[in-house]
Each structure stands twice: as C-alpha cells, then as structure tokens.
LODO-410648 format. One line per field, with one value per residue (C-alpha): residue in three letters; residue number from 1; x negated, y, z negated. Coordinates in nm, 2 decimals, decimal comma, m for minus. Layout:
residu <- (ALA ...)
num <- (NUM ...)
x <- (X ...)
y <- (Y ...)
z <- (Z ...)
! end
This chain:
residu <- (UNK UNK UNK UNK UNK UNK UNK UNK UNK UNK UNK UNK UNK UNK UNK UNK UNK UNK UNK UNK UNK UNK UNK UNK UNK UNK UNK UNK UNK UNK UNK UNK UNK UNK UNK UNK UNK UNK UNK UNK UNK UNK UNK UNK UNK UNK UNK UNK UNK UNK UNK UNK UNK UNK UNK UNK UNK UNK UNK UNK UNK UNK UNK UNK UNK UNK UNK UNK UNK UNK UNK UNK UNK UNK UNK UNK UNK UNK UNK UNK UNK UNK UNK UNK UNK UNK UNK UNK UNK UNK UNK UNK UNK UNK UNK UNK UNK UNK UNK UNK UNK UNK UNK UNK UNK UNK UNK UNK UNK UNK UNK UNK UNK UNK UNK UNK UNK UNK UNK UNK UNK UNK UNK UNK UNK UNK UNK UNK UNK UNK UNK UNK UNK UNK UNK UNK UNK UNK UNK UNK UNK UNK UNK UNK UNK UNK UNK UNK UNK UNK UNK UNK UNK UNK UNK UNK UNK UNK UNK UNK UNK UNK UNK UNK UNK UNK UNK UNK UNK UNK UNK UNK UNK UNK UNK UNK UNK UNK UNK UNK UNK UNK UNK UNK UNK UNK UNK UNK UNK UNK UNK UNK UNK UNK UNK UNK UNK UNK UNK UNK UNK UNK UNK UNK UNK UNK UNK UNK UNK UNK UNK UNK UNK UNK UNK UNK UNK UNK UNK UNK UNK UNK UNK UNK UNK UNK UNK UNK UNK UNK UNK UNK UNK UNK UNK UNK UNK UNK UNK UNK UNK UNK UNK UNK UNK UNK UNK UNK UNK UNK UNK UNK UNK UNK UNK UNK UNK UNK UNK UNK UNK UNK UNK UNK UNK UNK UNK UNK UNK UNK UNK UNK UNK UNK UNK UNK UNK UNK UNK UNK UNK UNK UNK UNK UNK UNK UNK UNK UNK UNK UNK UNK UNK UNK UNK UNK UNK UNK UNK UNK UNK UNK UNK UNK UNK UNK UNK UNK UNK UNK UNK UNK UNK UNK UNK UNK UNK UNK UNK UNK UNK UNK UNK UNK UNK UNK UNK UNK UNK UNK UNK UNK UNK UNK UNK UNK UNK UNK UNK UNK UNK UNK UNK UNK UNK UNK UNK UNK UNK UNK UNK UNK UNK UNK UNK UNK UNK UNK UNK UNK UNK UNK UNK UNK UNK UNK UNK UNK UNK UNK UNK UNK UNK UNK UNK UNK UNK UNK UNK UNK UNK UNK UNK UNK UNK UNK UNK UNK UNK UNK UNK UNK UNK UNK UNK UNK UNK UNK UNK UNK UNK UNK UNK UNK UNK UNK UNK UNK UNK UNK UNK UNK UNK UNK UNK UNK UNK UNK UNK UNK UNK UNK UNK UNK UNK UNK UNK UNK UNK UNK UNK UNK UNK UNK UNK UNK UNK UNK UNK UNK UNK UNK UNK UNK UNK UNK UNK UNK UNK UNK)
num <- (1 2 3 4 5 6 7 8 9 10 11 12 13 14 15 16 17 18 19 20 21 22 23 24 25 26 27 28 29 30 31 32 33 34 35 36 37 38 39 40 41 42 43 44 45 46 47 48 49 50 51 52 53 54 55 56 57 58 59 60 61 62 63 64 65 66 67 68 69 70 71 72 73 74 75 76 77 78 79 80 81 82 83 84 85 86 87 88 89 90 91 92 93 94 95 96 97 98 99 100 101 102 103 104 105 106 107 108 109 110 111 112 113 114 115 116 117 118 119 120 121 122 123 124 125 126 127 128 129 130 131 132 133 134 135 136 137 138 139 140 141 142 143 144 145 146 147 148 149 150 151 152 153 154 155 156 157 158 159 160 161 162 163 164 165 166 167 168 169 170 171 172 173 174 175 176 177 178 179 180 181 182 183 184 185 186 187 188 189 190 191 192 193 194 195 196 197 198 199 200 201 202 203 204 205 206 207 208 209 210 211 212 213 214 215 216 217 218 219 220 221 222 223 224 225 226 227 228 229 230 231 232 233 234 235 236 237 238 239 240 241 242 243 244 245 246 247 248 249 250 251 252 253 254 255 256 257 258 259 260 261 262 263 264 265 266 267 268 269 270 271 272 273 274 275 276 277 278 279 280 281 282 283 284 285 286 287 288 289 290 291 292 293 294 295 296 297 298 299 300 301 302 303 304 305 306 307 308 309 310 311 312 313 314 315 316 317 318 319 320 321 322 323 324 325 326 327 328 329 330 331 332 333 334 335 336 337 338 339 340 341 342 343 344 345 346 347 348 349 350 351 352 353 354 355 356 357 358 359 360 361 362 363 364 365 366 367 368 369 370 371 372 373 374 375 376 377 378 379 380 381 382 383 384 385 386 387 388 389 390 391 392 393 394 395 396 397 398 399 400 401 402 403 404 405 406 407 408 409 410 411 412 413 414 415 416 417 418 419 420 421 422 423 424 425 426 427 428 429 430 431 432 433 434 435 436 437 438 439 440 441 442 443 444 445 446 447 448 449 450)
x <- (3,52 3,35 3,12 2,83 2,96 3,01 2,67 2,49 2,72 2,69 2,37 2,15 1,76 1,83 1,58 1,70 2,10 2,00 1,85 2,20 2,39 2,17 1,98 2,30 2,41 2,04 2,07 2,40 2,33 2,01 2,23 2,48 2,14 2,05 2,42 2,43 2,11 2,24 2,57 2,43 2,20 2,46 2,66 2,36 2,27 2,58 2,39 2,65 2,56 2,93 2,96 2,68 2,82 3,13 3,04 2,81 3,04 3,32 3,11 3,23 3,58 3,43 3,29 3,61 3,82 3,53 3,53 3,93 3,83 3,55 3,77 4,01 3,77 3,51 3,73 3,95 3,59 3,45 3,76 3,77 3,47 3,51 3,85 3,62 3,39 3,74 3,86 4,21 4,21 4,64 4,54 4,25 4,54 4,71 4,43 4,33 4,62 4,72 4,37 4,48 4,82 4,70 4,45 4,73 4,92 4,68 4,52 4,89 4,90 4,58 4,79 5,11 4,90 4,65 4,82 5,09 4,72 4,49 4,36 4,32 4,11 3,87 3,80 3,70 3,45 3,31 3,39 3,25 3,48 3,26 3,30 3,66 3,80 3,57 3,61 3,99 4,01 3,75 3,92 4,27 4,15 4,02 4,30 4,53 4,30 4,23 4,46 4,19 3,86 4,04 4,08 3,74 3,60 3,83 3,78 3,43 3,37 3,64 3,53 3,16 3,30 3,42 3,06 3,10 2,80 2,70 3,04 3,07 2,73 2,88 3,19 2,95 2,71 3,06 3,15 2,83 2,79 3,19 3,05 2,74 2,95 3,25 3,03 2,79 3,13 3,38 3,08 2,89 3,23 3,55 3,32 3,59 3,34 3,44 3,78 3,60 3,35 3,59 3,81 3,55 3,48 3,86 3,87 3,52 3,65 4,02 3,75 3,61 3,89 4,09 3,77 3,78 4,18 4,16 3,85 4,12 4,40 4,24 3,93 3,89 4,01 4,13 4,16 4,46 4,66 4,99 5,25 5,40 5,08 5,09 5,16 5,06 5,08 4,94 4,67 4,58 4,59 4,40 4,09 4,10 4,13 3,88 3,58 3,72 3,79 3,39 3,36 3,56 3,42 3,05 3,10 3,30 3,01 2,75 2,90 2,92 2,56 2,49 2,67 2,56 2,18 2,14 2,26 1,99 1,80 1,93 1,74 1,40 1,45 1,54 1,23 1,30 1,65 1,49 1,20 1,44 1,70 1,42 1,27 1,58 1,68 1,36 1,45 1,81 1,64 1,45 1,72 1,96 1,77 1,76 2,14 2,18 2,02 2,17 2,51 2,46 2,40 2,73 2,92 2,70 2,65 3,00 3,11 2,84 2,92 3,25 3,07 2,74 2,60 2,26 2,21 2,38 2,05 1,80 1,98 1,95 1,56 1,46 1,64 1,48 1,09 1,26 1,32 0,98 0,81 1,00 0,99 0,58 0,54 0,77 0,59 0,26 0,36 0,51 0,19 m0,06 0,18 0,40 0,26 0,31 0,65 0,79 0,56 0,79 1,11 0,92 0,54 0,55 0,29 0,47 0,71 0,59 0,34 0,66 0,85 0,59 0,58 0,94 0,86 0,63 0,81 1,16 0,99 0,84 1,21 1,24 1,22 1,45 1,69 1,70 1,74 2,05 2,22 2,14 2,28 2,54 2,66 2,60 2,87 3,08 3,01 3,13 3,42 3,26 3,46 3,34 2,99 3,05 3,25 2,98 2,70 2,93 2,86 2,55 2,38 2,56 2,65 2,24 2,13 2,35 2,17 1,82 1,87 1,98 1,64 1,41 1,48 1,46 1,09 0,96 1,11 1,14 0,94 1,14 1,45 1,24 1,13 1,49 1,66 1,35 1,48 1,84 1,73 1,51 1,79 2,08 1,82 1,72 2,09 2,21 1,93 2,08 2,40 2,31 2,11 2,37 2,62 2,35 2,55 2,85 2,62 2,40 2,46 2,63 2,54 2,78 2,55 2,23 2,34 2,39)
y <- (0,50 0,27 m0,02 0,20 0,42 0,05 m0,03 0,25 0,24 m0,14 m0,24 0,00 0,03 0,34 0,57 0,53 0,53 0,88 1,04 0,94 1,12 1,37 1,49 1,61 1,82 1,98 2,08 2,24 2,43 2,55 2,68 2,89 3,04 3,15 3,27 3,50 3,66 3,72 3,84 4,09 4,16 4,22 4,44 4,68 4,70 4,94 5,18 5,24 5,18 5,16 4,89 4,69 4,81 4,66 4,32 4,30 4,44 4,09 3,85 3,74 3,80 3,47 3,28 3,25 3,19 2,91 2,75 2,71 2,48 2,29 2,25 2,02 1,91 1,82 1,66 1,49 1,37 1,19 1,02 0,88 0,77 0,61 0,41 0,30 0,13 m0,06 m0,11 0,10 0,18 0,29 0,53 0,69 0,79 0,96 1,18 1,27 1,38 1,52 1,73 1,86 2,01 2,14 2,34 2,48 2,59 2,75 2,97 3,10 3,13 3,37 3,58 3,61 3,70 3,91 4,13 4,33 4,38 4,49 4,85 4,70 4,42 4,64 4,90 4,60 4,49 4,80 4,99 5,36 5,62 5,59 5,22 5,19 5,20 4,94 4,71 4,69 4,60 4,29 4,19 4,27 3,98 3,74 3,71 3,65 3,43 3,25 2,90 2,85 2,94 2,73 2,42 2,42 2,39 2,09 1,91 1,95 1,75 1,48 1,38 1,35 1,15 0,85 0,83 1,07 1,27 1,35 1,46 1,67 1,86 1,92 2,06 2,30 2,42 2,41 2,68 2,90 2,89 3,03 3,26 3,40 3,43 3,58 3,83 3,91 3,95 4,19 4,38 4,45 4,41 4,56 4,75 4,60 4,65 4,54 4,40 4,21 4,04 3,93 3,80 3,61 3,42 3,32 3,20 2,99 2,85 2,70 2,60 2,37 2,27 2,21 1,96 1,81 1,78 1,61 1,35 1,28 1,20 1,02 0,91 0,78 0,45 0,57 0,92 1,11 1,42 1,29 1,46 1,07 1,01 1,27 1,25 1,41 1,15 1,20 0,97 1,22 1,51 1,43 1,28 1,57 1,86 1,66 1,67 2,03 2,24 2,24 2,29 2,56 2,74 2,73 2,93 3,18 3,16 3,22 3,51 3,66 3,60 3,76 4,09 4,07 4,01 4,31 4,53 4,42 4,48 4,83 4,94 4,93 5,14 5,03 4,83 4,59 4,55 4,53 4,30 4,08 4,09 4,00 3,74 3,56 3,53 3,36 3,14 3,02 2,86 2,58 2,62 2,53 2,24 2,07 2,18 1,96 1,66 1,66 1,71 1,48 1,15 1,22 1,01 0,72 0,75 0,78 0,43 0,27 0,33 0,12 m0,13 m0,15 0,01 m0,13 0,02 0,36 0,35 0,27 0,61 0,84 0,70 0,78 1,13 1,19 1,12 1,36 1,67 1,62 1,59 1,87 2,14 2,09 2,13 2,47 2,59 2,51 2,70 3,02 3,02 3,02 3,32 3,45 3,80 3,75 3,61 3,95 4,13 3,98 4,23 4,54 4,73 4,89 4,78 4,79 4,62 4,34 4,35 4,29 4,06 3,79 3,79 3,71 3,50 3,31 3,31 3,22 2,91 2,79 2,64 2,50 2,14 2,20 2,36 2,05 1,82 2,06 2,00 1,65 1,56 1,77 1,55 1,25 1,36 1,46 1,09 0,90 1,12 1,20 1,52 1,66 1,66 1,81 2,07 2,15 2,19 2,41 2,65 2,60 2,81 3,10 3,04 3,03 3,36 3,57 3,59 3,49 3,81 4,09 3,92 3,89 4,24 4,38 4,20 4,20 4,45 4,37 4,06 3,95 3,95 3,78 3,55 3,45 3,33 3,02 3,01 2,98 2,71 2,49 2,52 2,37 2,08 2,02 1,96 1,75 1,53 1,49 1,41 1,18 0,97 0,94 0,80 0,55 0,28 0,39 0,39 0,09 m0,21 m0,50 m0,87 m0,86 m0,59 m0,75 m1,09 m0,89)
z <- (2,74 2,99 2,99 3,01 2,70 2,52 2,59 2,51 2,16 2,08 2,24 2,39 2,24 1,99 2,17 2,47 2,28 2,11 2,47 2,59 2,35 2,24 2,57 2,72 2,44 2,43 2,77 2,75 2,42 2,55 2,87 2,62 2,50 2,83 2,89 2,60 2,71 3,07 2,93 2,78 3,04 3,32 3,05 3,04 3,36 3,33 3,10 2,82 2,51 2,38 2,63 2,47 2,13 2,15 2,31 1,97 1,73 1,91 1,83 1,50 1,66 1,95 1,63 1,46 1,77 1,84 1,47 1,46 1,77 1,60 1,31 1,53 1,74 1,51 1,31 1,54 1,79 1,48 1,36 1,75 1,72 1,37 1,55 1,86 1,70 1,46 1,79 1,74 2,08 2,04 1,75 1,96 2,19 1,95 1,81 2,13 2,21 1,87 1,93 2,26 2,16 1,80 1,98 2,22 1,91 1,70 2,02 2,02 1,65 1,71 1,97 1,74 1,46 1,64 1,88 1,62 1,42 1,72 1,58 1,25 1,34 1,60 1,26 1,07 1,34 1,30 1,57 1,64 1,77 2,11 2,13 2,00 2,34 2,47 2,17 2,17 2,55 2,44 2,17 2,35 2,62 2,38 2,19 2,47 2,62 2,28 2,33 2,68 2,43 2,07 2,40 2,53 2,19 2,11 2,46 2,45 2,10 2,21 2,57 2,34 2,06 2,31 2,45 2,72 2,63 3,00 3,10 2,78 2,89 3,27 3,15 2,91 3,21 3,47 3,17 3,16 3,53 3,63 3,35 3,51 3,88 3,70 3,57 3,85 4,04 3,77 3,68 4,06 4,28 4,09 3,85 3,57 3,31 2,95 3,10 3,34 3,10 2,81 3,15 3,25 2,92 2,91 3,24 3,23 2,90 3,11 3,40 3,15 2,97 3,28 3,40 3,02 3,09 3,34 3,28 2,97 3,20 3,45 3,38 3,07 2,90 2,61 2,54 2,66 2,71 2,76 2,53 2,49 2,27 2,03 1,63 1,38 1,10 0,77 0,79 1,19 0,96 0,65 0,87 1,07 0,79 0,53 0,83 1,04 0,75 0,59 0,96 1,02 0,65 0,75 1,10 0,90 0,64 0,88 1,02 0,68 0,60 0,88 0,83 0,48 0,62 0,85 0,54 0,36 0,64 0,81 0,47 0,59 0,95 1,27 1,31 1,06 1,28 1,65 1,51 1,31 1,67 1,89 1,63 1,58 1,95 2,02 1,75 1,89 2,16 1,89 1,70 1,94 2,09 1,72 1,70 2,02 1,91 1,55 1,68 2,02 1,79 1,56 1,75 1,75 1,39 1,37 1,58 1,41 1,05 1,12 1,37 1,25 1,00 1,01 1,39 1,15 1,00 1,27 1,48 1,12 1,12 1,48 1,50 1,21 1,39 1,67 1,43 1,32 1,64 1,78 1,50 1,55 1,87 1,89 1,58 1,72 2,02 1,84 1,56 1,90 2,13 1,90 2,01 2,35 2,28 2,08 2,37 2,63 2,47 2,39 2,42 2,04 1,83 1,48 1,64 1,79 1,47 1,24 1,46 1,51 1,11 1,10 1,34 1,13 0,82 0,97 1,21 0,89 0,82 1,20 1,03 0,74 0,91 1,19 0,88 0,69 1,05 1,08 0,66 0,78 1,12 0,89 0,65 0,92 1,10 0,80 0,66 0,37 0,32 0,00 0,07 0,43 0,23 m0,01 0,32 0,42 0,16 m0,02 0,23 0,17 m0,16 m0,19 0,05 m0,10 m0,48 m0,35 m0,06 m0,41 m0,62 m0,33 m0,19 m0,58 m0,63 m0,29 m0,09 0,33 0,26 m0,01 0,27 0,51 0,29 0,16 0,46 0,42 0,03 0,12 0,41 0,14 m0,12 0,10 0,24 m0,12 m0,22 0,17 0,05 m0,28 m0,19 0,08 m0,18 m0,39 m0,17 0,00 m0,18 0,12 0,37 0,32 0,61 0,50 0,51 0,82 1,04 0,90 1,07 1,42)
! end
C-alpha cells in the first residue's frame, strides 16, 4: 500500500474515496458481463447445440470453483484491510501470504477430489447423452485448471483490500481480454472447440494471477507471497472462516435458487424460459454495476471501522445516495425501452411481450437488491460473522416457500413475482440486523475529535 492508497483511506473527500475504490471494480465487473456474452457467442458460432449445452449445464461447476476463492479471499481481503487501518503491518504479511497458499491447496483439493468422480459429477450437471461428451472435456479442464481459477479469485480481493482498487480492476480486464484472444484463437485457428474454451479460462485466470503475484511480490508495501510469511494461526483462521464461509454458502445458494427457479419455470413452456434468460441477462449488467460499487467500498469500510469509524459512516451514507441514484436512472431507462431492449435478442412478439414484463417486475428490486449487497459488504467489513452468515441464507431460505405459494395462487406471475418477495424479505431482515448492532458501529469520541 502506498501513499496514494493511504490517502485515499485516511484522508481523501469520501466521493471522490468511493470513485477510487468503487469505479474500478464497476468497470471490471461490467467487463465479465460482456465476457460471458462473447463466450457464448464465439461457442455458437460453431453451430452445436451440445456445445452451447454443455458450457451452460458447467456453470455451477465455475460458481463453486469461484466461491471456494471468495471464501479465502473475501475473508482474508477484509481482515487486511481491518489490520491496515490498526497498523499491523507484520500480520498483514502473514494473511496475505496465508491467502495465497490456502488457495493453492484447495484448487488441488478440487483435482484430488474431482477427477476419481468425473462421470458422476457431469450426470449431476445435467448432462444429455448428446452433450455428455462435451461436458466431461469442460469440466475435465476446469478441474485440473482449478488451483489457477481458486488463485485468481483470492488475488483479486487481496491486491483490492490494501487499497489497490485500480490494479485489482487491470488484472480483471488483463483476465477477460487473454479470454476473448484465447478464444477467437482455439475456436477459429485449432478448431479445439469445448477443449479450447475451458483452456482458455484456465489460462486467463494464471495470466491474472501471475500479474496479482507479482504486484504482491514486488510492488506492494505490505502484502506478500513469500512462503517465509505464511501461518495459519488460529486467530488467521477464525477471521478468515467467520467472513469466507457465509461467503462461500451464498454462491452455492444462488446456484441452487437458480436450478430450483427454472423448474418452476420450465412449467409454463419455453417462452417463459427464453423470456426469463433474455430478461435476466439484461439485468446482470445493473446488477453487476451495483455489485461493483457495493463490493468496491468494502475495504474502506473495512480500514475505517478500526481507524475511523465516523468516516465508516460518512462512506455507508454516500454509497447509499449512489444505489439510489443509480437504480433510477437504469429503471427509468428499462420502463422507457424495455421493448426494444428484449427486441435486441429476438423478433417474437409473445416473447418480447413476456420478457419486458419480467423485466419490469424483476427491475422493480434494482434498489433493494443494491442495498441486500451493500448490508452484506458491511457485515463482511466489520467481522460481524453471524449476521454475514444469516444474509447468506435468508434469500434462499425465503424464495424457496414464497416460489411453491406464489406459483400455487398466481401461477407464472406468482413466480415472477417471487424472486421481488424473496429480494424485499432478505433487505427487510439486513436492515434489521444492522440496526441492531448500530451500538458496534457507532464512531467514538476518538473519530468524532478527527
């Protein structure tokens, strides 16, 4: 961490603190949103459906791979930031380096797990006999390459939580761009085809984490990668598990939901699916913007919760304005073209009829759903594992009922309808939970003299 990185921590106006922080990370999770799309788009340019199938049916496969490196890095990044603004510049080293080797081992925990159970774990994707093939040379990749995609993950949330927001976000687009090249080149060149695309993630994800190696090693003050540094104390581990575990259970949630979503919804035709496929893509992009923000500020909240905790509050406030302001002007913008926008994937009428009113329905929880992320981050920021725990689930714990009663009474819109329920319910209870422990995160008389 360097001067600048101090400043914009300690003493920097908080608007122009939260761009620093924040607008990085926007920019490089709207760039993974544009990556997915031309993924897929290079993939079908190849005209096989069981192609396209099995980079679907792999995707909770990615999630999971990606959410055992937000567990460690998520929980490791805060704690970092937590010691940077005490000062414990010695035990910063440790983490970091505690975070880079813990990734290492669990990516080769996933191989000597995953391998000896290949078959069984492409038949519980899902897998069609006419995408089986396909699927098992994906998932065969990914699991070898899974230490490189477990490290990116890590790197990315611990070069963010010393203050490095704008390195964090080149590493991300460095990651997505190999990625694009990669895939222009296995798919167009050496016509590699399912291979050559599950190569190319692996590879773009050691790119990255080779640039985030090496901005440890050499670049920064106090992070490291240096085996000398690592431990993996008690005090390491029960920071890290407390915050990266909720973590860790709300990716795996959200995959569920999802799988449990679309069977709710493969009731009412194909239609319903396409509409609801187009609808929510369109929504990642807001959704990932917000995302960005909410997560970008975590580590100042984090460094200022031990440093300052009246500037804490000031950063909460203003993010807070920045949800609001965003989630109308995108919902302004979808209400005014939403037609055009569903027009833009397909020329049915009952389709683009049906997907601008999930389109409606589902932007209605833009704003909540900025704020659920946002009382999440702040949990995160100040190690307050139980209530990060309990975010974890709510939402899931929630859809699950309200999808069965909504679909009984109301049929497709009842289903439509519940993901906004589900949303409302898990904001409802953040915003309990963070008034009740507004005692822990008040500022003292020592932060209201600064």
């Amino acid at each position: 961490m360097d001067a600048e990185n101090l400043h914009y921590f300690e003493k920097a106006p908080i608007a122009k603190a939260v761009a620093h922080f924040a607008v990085p990370m926007m920019l490089g999770t709207s760039m993974s949103v544009i990556y997915s799309i031309l993924n897929a788009y290079f993939l079908g340019t190849l005209h096989n459906t069981a192609m396209l199938t099995a980079l679907a049916l792999t995707l909770p496969l990615f999630a999971a791979i990606m959410a055992l490196g937000n567990l460690v890095g998520i929980g490791s990044g805060t704690f970092i930031s937590r010691l940077l603004g005490e000062k414990k510049y010695e035990d910063v080293k440790h983490v970091s380096s505690f975070a880079f080797y813990s990734s290492l081992i669990l990516g080769l925990i996933v191989i000597a797990v995953g391998l000896p159970l290949i078959d069984p774990i492409v038949h519980g994707l899902g897998s069609t006999p006419e995408s089986f093939g396909f699927t098992k040379d994906y998932v065969t990749v990914m699991l070898i390459g899974s230490p490189f995609v477990v490290l990116f993950f890590t790197l990315e949330n611990i070069v963010r939580s010393e203050g490095a927001a704008i390195t964090s976000m080149v590493g991300m687009i460095l990651s997505v761009v190999v990625n694009i090249i990669l895939d222009a080149l296995v798919i167009f060149v050496f016509h590699w085809g399912v291979i050559g695309v599950a190569s190319a993630t692996v590879i773009s994800n050691l790119a990255a984490s080779a640039f985030y190696a090496f901005h440890m090693g050499y670049k920064s003050q106090f992070l490291t990668v240096s085996v000398q540094w690592f431990k993996a104390t008690r005090d390491i581990l029960s920071n890290v598990i407390k915050i990266g575990v909720p973590v860790f259970i709300m990716s795996i949630f959200l995959g569920a939901m999802s799988l449990i979503f679309n069977h709710y919804l493969v009731e009412y035709g194909d239609p319903a699916v396409a509409a609801y496929g187009i609808s929510s893509r369109l929504l990642q992009f807001p959704e990932f913007i917000l995302m960005g923000l909410c997560e970008g500020v975590v580590p100042l909240i984090a460094f200022s919760f031990t440093a300052n905790k009246l500037r804490m509050k000031h950063t909460i406030g203003f993010t807070i304005k920045v949800i609001v302001a965003l989630a109308v002007l995108f919902g302004v913008m979808v209400y005014l073209i939403s037609d055009h926008l569903i027009g833009l994937f397909t020329n049915d009428p009952q389709l683009i009829q049906m997907g601008s009113y999930i389109l409606h329905v589902t932007f209605l929880s833009l704003f909540i759903t900025g704020m659920t992320t946002l009382f999440t981050g702040i949990f995160q920021a100040t190690a307050q594992g139980t209530a990060a725990f309990v975010m974890s689930v709510i939402q899931g714990i929630t859809l699950i009922p309200v999808l069965y009663f909504a679909n009984r009474m109301n049929g497709f819109h009842g289903v439509v309808w519940s993901l906004v329920i589900a949303d409302a319910a898990a904001f409802l209870v953040g915003a309990i939970m963070l008034y009740a422990l507004r005692t822990k995160l008040q500022p003292d008389l020592e932060s209201l003299v600064h």
